[in-house]
N, C-alpha and C positions, 0 to 999 in steps of 0.2 A: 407581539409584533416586534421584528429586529427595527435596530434604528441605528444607522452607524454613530460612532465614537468618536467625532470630528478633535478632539481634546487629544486622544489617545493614538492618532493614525491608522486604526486595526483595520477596516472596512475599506476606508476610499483609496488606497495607493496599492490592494493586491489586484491583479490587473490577469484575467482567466487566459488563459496562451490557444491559437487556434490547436486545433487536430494536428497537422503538417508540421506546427514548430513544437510541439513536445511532441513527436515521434522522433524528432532529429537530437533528442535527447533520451530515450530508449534503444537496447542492442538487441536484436533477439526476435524483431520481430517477426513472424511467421507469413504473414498473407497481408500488406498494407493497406489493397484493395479495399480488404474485410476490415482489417482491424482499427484504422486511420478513420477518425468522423470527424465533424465540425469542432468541435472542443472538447476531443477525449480522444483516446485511445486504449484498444484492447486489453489486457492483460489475458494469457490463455495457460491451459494446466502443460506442465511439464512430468512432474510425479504427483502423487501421493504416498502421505504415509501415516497409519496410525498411530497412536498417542502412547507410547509408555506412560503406565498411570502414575510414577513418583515423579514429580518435579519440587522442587525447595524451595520456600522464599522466605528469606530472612532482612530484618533492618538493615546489617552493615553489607550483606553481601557475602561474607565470609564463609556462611554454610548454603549459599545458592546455589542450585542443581537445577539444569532447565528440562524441563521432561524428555526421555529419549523417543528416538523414530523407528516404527518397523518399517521398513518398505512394503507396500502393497505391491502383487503382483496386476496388471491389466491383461484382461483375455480378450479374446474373439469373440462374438458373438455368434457370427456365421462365419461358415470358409470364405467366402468372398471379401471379407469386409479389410479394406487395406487398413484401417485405425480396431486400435484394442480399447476395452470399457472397464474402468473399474464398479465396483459393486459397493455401496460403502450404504453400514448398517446408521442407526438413530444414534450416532457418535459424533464424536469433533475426531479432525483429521490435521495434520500439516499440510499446505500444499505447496510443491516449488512452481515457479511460472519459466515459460521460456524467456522471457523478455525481463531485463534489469535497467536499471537508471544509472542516469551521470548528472545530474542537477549542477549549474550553475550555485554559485555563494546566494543568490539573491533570489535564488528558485525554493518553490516548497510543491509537493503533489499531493495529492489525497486519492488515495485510494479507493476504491467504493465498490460495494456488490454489483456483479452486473443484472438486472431490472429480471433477467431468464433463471437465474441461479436463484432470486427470491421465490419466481413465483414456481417453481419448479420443489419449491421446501428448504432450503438451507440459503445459507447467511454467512459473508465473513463482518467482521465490524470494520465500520470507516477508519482510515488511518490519514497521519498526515507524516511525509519522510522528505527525509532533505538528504543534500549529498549525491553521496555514492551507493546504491543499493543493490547487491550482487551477492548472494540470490534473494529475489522478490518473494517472500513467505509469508503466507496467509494463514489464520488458523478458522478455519473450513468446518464450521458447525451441523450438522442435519436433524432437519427437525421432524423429516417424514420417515415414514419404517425403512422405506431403500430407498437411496439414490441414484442412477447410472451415469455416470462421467463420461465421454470419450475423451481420447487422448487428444489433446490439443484444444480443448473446448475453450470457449471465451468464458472467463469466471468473475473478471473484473472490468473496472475504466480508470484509469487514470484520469483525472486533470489537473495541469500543470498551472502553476502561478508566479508570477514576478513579482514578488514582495520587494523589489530594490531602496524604495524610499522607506520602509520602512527599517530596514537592515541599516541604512546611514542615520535613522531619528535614535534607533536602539545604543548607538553610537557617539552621539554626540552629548556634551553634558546637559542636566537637566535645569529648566528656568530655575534661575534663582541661587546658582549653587555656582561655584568658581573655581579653580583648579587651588586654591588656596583654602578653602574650606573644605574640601575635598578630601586633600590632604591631611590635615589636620584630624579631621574626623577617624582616618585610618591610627590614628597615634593613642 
């Protein structure tokens, strides 16, 4: 059972933002109608791309190489069909979104699979991003033999949060402790 941290500020002061005010903090959006809910908003596929299998991760950084991207192509299904489908096998994928963020200092979002992408076979993991985020990049797992994509599908939800009090607690010095002891300590 969670139980907020009243000592620690973590729980009572992030404060969940409606649908309508973290959309006016996303660019990109596609269809507001669709994508804009009570306290979330869309996130929808822009590309894909497959995984170059080397990527590098070392302690200091020095020998880090981030895995590279093929672009996948997206086809037709039918003549008719005005959106193309990608095809994507039991792999992990990159994906870009159309829609990117501009977070206030005092804003945090979280990411999160959308509930159709779960039960459909594939997963990206929850994230949480502050800032500026341009481009919106997911790493797009599948857990079923095929996937089909359309181009522009909903793949995420955003929900934005106003951490403001806490961003001024993280700030201020800690009980007990004085700009003089503070000091000191650094020496």
């Amino acid at each position: 059972m969670w139980t907020a941290c009243i000592g620690l500020a973590i729980v009572p002061h992030m404060q969940l933002l409606s649908g309508k005010d973290t959309a006016e903090h996303i660019a990109g959006i596609i269809h507001p109608k669709y994508q804009v809910h009570g306290f979330s908003v869309h996130l929808t596929v822009k590309t894909i791309h497959a995984i170059d299998p080397t990527g590098k991760l070392d302690f200091g950084g020095g020998e880090y190489a981030p895995a590279g991207r093929i672009p996948l192509e997206a086809h037709q299904l039918r003549p008719e069909d005005n959106y193309r489908w990608w095809e994507l096998d039991k792999e992990a994928y990159f994906v870009e979104c159309n829609e990117c963020l501009n977070l206030a200092a005092d804003q945090i979002a979280l990411i999160e699979p959308e509930d159709r992408l779960l039960r459909a076979g594939a997963w990206h993991s929850p994230i949480f991003v502050r800032g500026q985020v341009n481009p919106i990049e997911l790493l797009l797992t599948v857990g079923v033999p095929q996937l089909r994509v359309k181009e522009n599908a909903r793949i995420a939800r955003v929900r934005l949060f106003s951490i403001g009090d806490i961003v001024k607690a993280s700030k201020s010095p800690r009980k007990g402790s004085s700009a003089k002891t503070a000091g000191a300590k650094g020496k």
